[in-house]
C-alpha positions in Angstrom: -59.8 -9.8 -63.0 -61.3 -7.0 -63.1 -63.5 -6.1 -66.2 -63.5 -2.6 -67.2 -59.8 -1.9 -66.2 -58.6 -5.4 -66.6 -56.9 -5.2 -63.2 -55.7 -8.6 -61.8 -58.1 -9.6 -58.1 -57.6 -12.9 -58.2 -55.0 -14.5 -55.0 -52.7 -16.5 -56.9 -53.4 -20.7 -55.2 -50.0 -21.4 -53.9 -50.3 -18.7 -51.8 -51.4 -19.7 -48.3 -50.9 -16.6 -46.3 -51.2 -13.4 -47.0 -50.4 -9.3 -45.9 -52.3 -6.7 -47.7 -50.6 -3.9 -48.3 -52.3 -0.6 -49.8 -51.3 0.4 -53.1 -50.9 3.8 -53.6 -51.1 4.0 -57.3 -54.4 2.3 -57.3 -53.6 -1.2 -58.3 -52.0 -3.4 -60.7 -52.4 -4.1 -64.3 -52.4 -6.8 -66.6 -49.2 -5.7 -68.2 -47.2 -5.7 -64.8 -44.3 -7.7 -64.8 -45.0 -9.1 -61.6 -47.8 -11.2 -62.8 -47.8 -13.2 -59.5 -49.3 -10.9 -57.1 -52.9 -10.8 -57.2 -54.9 -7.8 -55.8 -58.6 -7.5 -54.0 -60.8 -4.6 -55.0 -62.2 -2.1 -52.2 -63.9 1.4 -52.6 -61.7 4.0 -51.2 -63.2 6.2 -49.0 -60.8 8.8 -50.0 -62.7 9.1 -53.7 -66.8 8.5 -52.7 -66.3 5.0 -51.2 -69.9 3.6 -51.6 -71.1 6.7 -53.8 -72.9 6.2 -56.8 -70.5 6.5 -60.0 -67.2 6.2 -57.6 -66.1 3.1 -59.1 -63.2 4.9 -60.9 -61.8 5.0 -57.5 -61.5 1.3 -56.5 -58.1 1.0 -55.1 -56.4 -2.1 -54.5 -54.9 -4.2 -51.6 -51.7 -6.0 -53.1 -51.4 -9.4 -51.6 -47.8 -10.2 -51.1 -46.6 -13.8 -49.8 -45.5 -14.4 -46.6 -45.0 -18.2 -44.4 -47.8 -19.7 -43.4 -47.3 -19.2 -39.4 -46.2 -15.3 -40.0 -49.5 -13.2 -39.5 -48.3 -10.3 -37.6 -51.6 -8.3 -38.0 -54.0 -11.1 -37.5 -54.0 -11.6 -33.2 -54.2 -15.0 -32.5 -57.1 -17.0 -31.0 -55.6 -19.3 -29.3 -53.4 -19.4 -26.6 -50.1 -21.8 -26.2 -49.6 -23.4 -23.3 -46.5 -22.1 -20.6 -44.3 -24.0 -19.1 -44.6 -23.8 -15.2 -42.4 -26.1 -14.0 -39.4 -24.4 -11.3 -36.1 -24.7 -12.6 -34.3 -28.2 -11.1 -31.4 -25.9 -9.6 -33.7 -23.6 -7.5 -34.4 -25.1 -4.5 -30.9 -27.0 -4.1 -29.9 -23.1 -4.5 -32.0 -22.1 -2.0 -31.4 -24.5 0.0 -27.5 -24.0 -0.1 -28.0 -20.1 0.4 -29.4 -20.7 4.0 -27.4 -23.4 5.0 -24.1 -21.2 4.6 -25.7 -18.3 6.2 -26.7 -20.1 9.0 -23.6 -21.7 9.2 -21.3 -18.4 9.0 -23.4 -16.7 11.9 -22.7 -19.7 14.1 -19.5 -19.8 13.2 -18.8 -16.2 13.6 -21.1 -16.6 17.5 -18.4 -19.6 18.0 -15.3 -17.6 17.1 -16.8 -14.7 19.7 -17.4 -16.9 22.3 -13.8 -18.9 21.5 -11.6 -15.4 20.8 -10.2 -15.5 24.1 -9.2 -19.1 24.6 -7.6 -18.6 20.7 -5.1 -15.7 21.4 -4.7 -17.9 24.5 -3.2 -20.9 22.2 -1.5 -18.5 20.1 0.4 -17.2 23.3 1.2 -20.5 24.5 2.3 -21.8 20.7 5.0 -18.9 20.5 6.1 -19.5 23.9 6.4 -23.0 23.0 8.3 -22.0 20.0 10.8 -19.6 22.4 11.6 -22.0 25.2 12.0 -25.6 23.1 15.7 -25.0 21.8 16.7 -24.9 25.5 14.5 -27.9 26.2 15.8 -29.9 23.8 19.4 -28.9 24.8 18.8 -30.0 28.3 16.9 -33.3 27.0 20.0 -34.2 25.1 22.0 -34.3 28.1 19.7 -36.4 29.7 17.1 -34.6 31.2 13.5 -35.5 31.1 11.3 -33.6 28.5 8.5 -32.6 31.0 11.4 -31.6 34.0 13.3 -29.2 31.5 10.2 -27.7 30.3 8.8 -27.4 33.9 12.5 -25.5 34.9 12.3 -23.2 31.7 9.0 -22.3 32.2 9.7 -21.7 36.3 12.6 -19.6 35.0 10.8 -17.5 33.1 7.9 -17.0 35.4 10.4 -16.1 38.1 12.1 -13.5 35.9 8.9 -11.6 34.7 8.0 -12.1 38.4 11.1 -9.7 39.4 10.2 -7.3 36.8 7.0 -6.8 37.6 7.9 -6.6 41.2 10.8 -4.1 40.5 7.8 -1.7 38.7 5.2 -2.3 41.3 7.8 -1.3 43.5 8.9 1.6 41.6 5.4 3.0 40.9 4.1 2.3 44.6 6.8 4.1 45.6 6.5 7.2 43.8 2.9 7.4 44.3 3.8 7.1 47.9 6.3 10.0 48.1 4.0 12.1 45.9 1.3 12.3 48.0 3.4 12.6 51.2 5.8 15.2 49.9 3.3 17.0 47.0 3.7 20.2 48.6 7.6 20.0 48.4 7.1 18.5 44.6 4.5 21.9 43.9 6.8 23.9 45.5 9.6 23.1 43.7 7.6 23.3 40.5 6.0 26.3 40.5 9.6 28.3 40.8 11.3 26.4 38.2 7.9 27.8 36.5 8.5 31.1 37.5 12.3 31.2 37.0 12.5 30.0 33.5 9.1 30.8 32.1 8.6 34.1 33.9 5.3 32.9 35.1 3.9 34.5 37.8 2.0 31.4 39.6 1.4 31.4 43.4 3.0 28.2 45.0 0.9 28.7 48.2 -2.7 29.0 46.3 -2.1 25.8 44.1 -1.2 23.7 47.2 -4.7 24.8 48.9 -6.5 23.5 46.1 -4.6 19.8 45.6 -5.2 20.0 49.2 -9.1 21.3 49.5 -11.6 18.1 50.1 -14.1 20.0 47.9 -11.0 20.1 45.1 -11.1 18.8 42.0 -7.6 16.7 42.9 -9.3 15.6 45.7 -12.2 14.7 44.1 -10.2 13.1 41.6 -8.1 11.3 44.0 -11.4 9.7 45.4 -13.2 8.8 42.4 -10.5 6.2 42.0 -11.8 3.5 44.6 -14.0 1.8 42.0 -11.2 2.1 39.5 -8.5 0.0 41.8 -11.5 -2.4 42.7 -11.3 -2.8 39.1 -7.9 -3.1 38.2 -7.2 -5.7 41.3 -10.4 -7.6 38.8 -8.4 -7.5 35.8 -5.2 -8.5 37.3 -6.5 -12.2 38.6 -8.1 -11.9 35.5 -4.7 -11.5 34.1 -2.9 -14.2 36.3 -5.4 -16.7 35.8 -5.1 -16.4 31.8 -1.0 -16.5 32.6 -1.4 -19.5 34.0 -3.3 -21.2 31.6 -1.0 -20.3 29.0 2.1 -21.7 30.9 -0.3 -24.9 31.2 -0.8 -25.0 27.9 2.5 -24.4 26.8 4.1 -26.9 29.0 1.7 -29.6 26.9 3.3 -28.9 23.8 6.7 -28.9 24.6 6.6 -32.1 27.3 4.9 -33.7 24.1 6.3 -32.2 21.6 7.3 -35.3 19.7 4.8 -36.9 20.2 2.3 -34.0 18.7 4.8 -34.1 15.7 4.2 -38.1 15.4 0.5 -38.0 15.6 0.5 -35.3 12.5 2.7 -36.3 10.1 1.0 -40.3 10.9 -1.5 -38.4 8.3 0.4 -37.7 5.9 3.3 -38.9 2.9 7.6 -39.2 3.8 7.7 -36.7 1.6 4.9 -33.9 3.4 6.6 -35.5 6.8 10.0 -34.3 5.9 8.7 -30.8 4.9 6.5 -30.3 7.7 9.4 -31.6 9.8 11.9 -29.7 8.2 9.7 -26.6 8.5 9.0 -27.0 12.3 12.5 -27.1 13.2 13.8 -24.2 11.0 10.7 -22.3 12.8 11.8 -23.6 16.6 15.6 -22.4 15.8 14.9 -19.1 14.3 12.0 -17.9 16.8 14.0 -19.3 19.9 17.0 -17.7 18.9 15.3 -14.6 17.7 14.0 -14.2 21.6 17.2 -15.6 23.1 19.0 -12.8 21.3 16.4 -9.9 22.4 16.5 -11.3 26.3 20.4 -11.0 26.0 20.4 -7.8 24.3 17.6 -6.8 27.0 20.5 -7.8 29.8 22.9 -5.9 28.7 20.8 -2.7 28.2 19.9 -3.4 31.7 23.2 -3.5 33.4 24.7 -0.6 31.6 21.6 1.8 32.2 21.9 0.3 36.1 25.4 1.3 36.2 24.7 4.9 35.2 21.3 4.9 37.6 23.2 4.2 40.3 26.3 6.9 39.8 24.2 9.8 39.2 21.5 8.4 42.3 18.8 7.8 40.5 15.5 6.4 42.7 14.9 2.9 42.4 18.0 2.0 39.7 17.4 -1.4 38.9 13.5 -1.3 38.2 14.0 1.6 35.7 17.3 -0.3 34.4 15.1 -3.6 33.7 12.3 -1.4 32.2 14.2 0.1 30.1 16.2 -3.3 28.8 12.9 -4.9 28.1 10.9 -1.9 26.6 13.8 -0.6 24.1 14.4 -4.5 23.0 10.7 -5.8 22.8 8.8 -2.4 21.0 10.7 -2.1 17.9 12.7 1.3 16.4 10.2 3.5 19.3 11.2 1.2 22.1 14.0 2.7 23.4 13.0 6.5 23.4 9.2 5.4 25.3 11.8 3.4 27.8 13.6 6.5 28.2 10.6 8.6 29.6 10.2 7.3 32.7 13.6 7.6 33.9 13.9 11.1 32.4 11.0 12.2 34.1 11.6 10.5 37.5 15.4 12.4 37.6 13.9 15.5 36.1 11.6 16.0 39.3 15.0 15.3 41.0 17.4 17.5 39.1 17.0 18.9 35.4 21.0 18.1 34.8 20.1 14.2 36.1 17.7 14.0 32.9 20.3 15.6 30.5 22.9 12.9 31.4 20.3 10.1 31.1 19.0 11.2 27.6 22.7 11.4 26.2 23.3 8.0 27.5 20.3 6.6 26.2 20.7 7.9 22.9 25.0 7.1 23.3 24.0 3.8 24.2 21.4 2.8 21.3 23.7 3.6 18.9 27.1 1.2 20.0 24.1 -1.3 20.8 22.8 -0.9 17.0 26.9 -0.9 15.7 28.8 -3.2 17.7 26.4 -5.1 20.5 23.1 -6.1 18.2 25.4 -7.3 14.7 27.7 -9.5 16.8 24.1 -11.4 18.9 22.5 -11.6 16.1 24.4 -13.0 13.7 23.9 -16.7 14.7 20.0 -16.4 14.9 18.4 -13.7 12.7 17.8 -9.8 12.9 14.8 -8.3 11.7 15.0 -5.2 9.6 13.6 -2.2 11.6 10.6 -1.3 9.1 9.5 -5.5 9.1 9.7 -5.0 13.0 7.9 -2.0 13.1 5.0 -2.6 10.9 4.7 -6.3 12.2 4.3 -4.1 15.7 1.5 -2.1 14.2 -0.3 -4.7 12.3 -0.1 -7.1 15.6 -1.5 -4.3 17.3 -4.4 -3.7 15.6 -5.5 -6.8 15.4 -5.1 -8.3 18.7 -3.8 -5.0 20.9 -1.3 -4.9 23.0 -0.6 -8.9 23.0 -0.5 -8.9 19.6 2.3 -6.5 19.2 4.4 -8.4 21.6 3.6 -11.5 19.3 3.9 -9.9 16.0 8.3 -9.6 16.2 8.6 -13.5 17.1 5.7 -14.2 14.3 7.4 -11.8 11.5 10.9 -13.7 12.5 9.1 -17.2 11.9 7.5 -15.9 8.3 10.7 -14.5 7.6 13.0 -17.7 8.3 10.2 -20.1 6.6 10.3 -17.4 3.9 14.0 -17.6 3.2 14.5 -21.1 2.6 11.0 -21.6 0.0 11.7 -21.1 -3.5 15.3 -21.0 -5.2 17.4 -18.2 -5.2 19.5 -16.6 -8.5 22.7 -14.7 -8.4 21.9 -10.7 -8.6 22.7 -8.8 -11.6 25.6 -6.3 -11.1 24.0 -2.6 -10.8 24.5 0.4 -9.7 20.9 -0.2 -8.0 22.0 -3.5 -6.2 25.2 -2.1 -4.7 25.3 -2.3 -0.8 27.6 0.2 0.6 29.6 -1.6 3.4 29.9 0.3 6.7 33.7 -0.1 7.2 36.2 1.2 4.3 36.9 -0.8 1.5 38.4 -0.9 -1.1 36.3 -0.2 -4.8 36.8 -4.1 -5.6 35.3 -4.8 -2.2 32.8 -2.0 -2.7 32.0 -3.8 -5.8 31.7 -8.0 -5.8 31.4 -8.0 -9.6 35.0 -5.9 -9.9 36.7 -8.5 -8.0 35.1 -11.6 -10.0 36.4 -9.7 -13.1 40.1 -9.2 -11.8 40.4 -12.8 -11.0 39.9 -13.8 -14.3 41.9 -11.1 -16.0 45.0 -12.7 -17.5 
């Protein structure tokens, strides 16, 4: 303590830390109250600091009691010791990273290299799919598995043979005529130009310049050599991958039950009878599905052949087969791209020949939408015209042109498979759910909830 002011300085002994804090009022007392806190003298430079007769202005540090291990102003001479050590995870990480990087760019150089031989499979599975009803039909009446397939599949080759036959024919021939009667075809033309347009084009200068070597028809004309070299190319390319796919596709109908033994060997009665059950409702629905289009196909064939052939229409039954196939195979824009050719072909020949083939093409679509397509498909399975057409799309941008062939028989499998999972419920009556029928009826027919009500009407 100090003596002339009797200020405590004494640290009170429990204490083993300490944080000085300044004191503003110069110290503490010995009448406090807090009698605990002891206080340590220093001169403040503030009031003399060293100076002779400055001890009036000792100030005071008040010691205040912290933990031993806080001294937040005090730095620390020694240093604690790090742990260095890697985590255990990180190299297994690591490790694991490059492994499925390495093994996604091979498999993504595999699938490149294998994309071709895949669509390939996926061709042949959905012709496998189409063509095993009518195998199994002829193996139950005692044919051999790998004989019916091999007359199926010779069928259908032979068919698609003819059509493509019929076009080339079609297409040779016009080329043909073209470019031995183009100035009859410019001549013809130009007035029809002229006449309706009121055009004042010369017939006689646009025939000098298809015909001029220096032309840019002829030049045209001649730039095409490479192009046929490289069309005849693709087309064995074609053939080649054709046959392949019939190869393949004969393999898995010829062994069909035996592919079906080898995988359900791996797996429970109960998974067999689902994956069985599944195959079959996907065999029926697809085959029927493109049993019903290839009928449909025929008759849109033979009726637009009947009306090629009265009104003299070059080469009837090629444009009668391309339009059956087109209009039945390219969903709800199928039948009016079929229609161009044959509109265009007669319109060279006589402008009232195209009017009478676009109002039977149109006539036709709809009794084929009304009367023919309802009564085909109602033992197989009709695809609603937006599920068609966006299957088309979809198919088609993912795997072009072959997959929007593949995408109808491929939304007719989802949808069959999708029809019989899950359990279905009895609809709520509602204006909303109400279907419309497309005969006349009466409002108790109109309405299926009316009639349940009347029949239990006293």
């Amino acid at each position: 303590m100090h003596a002339p002011d009797w200020r405590v300085i004494i640290e009170p002994a429990r204490l083993v830390g300490v944080e000085q804090f300044h004191a503003p009022n110069g110290g503490v007392g010995a009448h406090h109250p807090i009698s605990d806190l002891g206080a340590e003298p220093f001169l403040d430079p503030a009031h003399g600091g060293c100076q002779p007769g400055a001890y009036h202005s000792i100030a005071h540090w008040l010691i205040v009691p912290r933990p031993a291990d806080y001294h937040p102003s005090v730095p620390e001479d020694s240093e604690t010791d790090v742990d260095r050590t890697l985590p255990r995870w990180l190299i297994p990480g690591i490790t694991i990273f490059w492994t499925g990087f390495l093994l996604t760019f091979v498999a993504r150089h595999v699938f490149h290299r294998l994309a071709d031989l895949l669509i390939l499979l996926l061709v042949s599975l959905f012709v496998a799919l189409a063509i095993e009803p009518g195998v199994n039909k002829l193996a139950a009446r005692g044919w051999r598995r790998g004989r019916a397939t091999v007359s199926i599949l010779l069928g259908v080759l032979l068919a698609f043979l003819v059509f493509l036959i019929a076009i080339g024919t079609l297409v040779g021939g016009q080329i043909a005529d073209l470019l031995s009667e183009s100035d009859v075809y410019i001549v013809d033309t130009v007035t029809f130009l002229n006449d309706t347009f009121g055009t004042q084009i010369n017939a006689q200068a646009v025939i000098d310049e298809v015909n001029d070597p220096n032309g840019r028809v002829q030049q045209f004309i001649q730039g095409q050599g490479d192009e046929a070299v490289r069309l005849s190319l693709t087309a064995v390319g074609v053939i080649f991958q054709g046959l392949s796919a019939l190869l393949f596709t004969y393999y898995l109908v010829a062994d069909g039950p035996r592919l079906r033994r080898v995988i359900c060997s791996r797996l429970t009665p109960t998974r067999q009878a689902r994956v069985l059950n599944a195959w079959e409702l996907a065999i029926n629905k697809t085959g029927g599905y493109l049993y019903s289009r290839a009928l449909l196909a025929l008759l849109s064939a033979f009726f637009h052949w009947v009306v090629f052939q009265s009104i003299g229409t070059q080469a009837p039954i090629a444009l009668a087969l391309w339009v059956g196939l087109v209009s039945q195979f390219l969903p709800v824009v199928g039948t009016y791209l079929a229609g161009i050719l044959p509109v265009l072909l007669t319109f060279l020949d006589s402008p009232i020949k195209a009017a009478i083939v676009i109002g039977f093409i149109v006539i036709y679509q709809q009794v084929e939408n009304y009367f023919f397509a309802p009564r085909i498909t109602a033992r197989t399975m009709e695809l609603h015209p937006a599920v068609a057409f966006g299957a088309a799309l979809a198919g088609a941008s993912l795997l072009g042109a072959v997959g929007a062939i593949l995408a109808l028989p491929a939304a007719a499998m989802a949808q069959a498979l999708a029809s019989e999972w899950g359990q279905r419920y009895d609809v709520v009556d509602n204006h909303l759910t109400m279907i419309q029928q497309p005969r006349r009826s009466t409002p108790t027919e109109q309405h299926p909830s009316s009639q349940d009500e009347s029949t239990q009407t006293p």
